[in-house]
N, C-alpha and C positions, 0 to 999 in steps of 0.2 A: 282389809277391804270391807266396807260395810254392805249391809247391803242394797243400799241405795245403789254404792258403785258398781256390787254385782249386776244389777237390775240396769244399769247405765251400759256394763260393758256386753253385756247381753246384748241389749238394743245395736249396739253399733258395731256390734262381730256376730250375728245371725248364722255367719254360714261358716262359723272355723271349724266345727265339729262335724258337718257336711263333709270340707274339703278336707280335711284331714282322711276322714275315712276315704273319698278319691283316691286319695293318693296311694292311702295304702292296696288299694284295691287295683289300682294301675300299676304297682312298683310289685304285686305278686302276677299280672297279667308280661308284664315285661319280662320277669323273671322264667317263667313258663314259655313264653315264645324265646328267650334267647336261649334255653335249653335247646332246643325243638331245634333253632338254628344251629346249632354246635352238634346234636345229632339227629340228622334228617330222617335213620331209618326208624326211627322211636315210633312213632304216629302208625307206620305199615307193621310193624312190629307186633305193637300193641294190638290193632285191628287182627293181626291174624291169629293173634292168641285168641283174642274173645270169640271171634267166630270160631273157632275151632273147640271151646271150651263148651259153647250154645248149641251148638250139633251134638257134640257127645251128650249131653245134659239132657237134649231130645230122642236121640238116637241111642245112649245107650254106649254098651261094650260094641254093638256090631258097627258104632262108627271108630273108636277105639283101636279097633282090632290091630295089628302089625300092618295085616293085609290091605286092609283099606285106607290108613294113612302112606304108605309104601305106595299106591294106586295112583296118589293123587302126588304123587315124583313123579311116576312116569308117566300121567298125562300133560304135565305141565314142562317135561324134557324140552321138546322143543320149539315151544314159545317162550321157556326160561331161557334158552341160549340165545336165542334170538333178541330175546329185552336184554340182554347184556349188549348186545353187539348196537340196539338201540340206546342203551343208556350211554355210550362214547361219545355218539353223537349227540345227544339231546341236553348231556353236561355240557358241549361246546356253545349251548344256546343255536345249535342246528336240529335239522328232523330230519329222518330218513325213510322215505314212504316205499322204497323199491327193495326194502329186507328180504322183504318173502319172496321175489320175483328172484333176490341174486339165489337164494335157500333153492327156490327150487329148478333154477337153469344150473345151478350146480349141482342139484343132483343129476340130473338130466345127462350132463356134458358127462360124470364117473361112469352111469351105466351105459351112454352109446360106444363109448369111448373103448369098452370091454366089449361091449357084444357087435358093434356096427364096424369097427375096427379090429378086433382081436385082440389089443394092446393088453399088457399083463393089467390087473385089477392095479395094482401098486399104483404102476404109472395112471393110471385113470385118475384114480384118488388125487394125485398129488395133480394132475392137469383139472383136475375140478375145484379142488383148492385153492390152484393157482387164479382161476376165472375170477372166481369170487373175489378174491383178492383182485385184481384187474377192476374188476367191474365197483368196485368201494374205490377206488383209486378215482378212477376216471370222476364219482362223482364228488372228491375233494378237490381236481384237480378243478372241475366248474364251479366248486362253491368258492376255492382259496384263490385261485388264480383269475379267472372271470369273472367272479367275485357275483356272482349270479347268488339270488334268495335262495338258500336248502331247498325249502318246500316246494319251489317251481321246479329246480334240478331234480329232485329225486322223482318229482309226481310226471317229468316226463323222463327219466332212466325206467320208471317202474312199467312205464307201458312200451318203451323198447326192448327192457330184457324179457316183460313177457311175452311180447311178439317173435321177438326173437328164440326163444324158448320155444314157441311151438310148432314156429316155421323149421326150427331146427330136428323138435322131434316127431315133426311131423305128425305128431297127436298120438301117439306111440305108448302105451303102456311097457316096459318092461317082465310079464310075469315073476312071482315072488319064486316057482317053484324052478322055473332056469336060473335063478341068483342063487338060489342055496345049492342047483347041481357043481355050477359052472364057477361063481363069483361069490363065495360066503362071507369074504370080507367085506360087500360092501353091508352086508348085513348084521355086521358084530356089533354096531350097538344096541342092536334089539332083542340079544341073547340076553337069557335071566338067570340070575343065582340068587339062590336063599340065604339068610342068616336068621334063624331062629323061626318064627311064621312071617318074616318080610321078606317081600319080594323084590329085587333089585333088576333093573337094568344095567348095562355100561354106558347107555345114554343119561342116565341119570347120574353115576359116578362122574363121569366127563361133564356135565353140568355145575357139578359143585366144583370141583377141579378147577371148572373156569373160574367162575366165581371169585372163588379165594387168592387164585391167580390175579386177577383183574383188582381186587380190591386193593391186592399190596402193593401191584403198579400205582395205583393212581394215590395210594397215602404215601407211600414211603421211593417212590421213585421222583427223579426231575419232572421227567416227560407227563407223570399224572399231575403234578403240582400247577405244569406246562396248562394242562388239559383244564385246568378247574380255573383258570387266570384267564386265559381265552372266554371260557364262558362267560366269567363275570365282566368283564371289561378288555376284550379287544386291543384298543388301542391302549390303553395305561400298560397291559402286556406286551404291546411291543417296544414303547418307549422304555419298559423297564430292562430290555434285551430278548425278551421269550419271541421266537422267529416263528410265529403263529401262522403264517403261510405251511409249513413244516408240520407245526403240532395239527393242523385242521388234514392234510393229506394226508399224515398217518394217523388219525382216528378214523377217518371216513377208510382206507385200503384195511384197517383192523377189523373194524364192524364187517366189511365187506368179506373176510377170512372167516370171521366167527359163523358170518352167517353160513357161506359154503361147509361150516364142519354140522351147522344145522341141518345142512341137505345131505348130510354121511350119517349123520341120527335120523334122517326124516325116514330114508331108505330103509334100515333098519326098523323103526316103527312101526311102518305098513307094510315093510315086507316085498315093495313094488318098487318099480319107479315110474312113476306116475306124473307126466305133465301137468296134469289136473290140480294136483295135490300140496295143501299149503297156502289156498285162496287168500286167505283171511289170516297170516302170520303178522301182517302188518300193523294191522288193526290190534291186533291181539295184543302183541309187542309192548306195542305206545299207550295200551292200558294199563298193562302191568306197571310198564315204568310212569304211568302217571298214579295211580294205585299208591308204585311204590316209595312215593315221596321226591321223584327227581324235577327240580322245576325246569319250566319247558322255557323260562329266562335264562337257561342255564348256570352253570356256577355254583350249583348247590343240588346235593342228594348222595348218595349212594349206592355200590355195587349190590351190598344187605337188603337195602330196601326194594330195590327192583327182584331182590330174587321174592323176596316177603309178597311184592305184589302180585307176581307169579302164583306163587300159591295161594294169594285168598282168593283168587279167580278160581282156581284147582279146587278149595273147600268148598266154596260157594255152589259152585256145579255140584262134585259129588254128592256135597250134604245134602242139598232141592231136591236131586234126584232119587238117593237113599229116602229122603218123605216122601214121594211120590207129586211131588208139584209139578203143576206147566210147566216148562222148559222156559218159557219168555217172563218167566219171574227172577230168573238168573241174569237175565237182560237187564230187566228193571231194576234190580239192586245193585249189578256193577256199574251201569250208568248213573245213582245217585253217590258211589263212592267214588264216579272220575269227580262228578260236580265237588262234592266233600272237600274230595284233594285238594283239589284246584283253588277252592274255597281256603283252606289252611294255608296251602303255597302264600297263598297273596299275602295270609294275614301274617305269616311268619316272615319273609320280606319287608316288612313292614319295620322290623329291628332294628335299632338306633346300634351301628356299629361303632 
């Protein structure tokens, strides 16, 4: 080619070397987001390594410490169980806004149940158990069967079980020091053992328990496979035979059990049982699991990730607080990481299946 022709084919292909680099630059964008879609908790993963690497970096060995990593388990006990019991539903592409309401009328229903009744602690437990469970039921059976919006169902269960909660206990505290005379079990997830300088809960071993529970159901069982086909597409899941009236009532009566064994760790916690107590589990919940990668389209996310969002809620507070910052600067940086998420969600959606 001379260069007349070069100088010819220049003129009339301007932009091949342009497009070319597009391409390559959208085919390593593709490549990145379809990772990202193949593993959801990677993004909450990653976030809780670097903040957790930036605190120590600031803070040193006394953020390091056993003790204070170990710390930030057990503040986030039970709002971690709880985003579990969140994340069943919110993979269904449903929300459940009355979490914390069932968390703590079940607690409520274990301790009157022993002291207002005399029933053995056993039976308590297992009747506070069972509510919870009841009460996640009732609101699959409105979402599957009445086929009523999640959000409207839960955001009116949420103010009937907390009505109901404290017309029941009558505004009633329980004292923590009658539950360790009288009733220590309802207390035993808030007993601590050491390994090494860390400090454990059994609300926090029962946390991960679930966890790892939950996660094998939903990769390696029918019913999770059930649960992840529901979210993404409804109807192509039932035409496909998945009886998703079934899968929607047993995730919402599951979340609805996880959450009553949260109000048998909340007990434990504080020590009390306290109508009051658990205001804000709801809220809490739906940020972890939006934090932790689970999209609110449902159909995509993980059990990992929602525990990851858990704790960079957990680092974030402890670490602000170990510097000595405003308390409402923890505010303001978990509300730019819901936007973030939320922001990623969309863009990783976006993948050409």
């Amino acid at each position: 080619m001379t260069s007349g022709d070069q100088d010819s084919f220049a003129v009339e292909h301007p932009d091949d070397t342009v497009a070319s680099f597009e391409e390559e630059g959208n085919h390593f964008a593709n490549q990145v987001r379809n990772w990202l879609h193949q593993t959801p908790a990677a993004v909450p993963l990653i976030v809780l390594v670097i903040s957790t690497i930036v605190f120590g970096l600031v803070l040193g060995a006394k953020f390091f410490s056993p003790f204070a990593l170990t710390l930030i388990l057990q503040q986030v006990a039970i709002v971690g169980i709880v985003a579990l019991a969140q994340s069943l539903v919110i993979l269904t592409a449903g929300i459940d806004l009355s979490v914390g309401a069932i968390m703590v009328f079940s607690s409520v229903i274990m301790g009157q149940f022993t002291f207002r009744y005399g029933l053995p602690v056993e039976v308590s437990v297992f009747c506070g158990l069972f509510a919870g469970t009841l009460m996640g039921a009732i609101n699959g059976i409105l979402v599957a069967i009445v086929r009523l919006p999640p959000f409207i169902v839960t955001l009116g269960t949420w103010q009937i079980f907390l009505a109901a909660n404290f017309l029941y206990s009558e505004n009633e505290t329980i004292r923590g020091s009658d539950i360790a005379d009288q009733a220590p079990l309802l207390q035993f997830f808030g007993e601590k053992f050491k390994i090494g300088g860390a400090v454990f809960t059994y609300g926090v071993v029962l946390m991960l328990l679930l966890a790892v529970v939950l996660a094998y159901m939903l990769r390696f069982t029918a019913w999770g496979r059930h649960v992840y086909a529901v979210g993404d597409d409804p109807d192509a899941a039932e035409l496909s035979g998945v009886r998703t009236k079934r899968v929607l009532i047993s995730v919402y009566a599951l979340s609805g059990l996880i959450c009553a064994v949260a109000g048998w760790v909340l007990i434990g916690r504080i020590g009390s049982v306290s109508p009051t107590s658990g205001q804000l589990a709801n809220i809490e919940a739906i940020t972890a699991v939006v934090i932790g990668g689970i999209s609110l389209f449902g159909g995509r996310g993980s059990i990992l990730g929602s525990l990851c969002g858990a704790l960079i809620v957990g680092v974030f507070s402890l670490g602000l607080r170990m510097v000595g910052t405003d308390p409402q600067w923890t505010y303001l940086l978990i509300g730019l990481l819901i936007i973030l998420a939320v922001g990623i969600d969309q863009w990783i959606r976006k993948v050409a299946v």
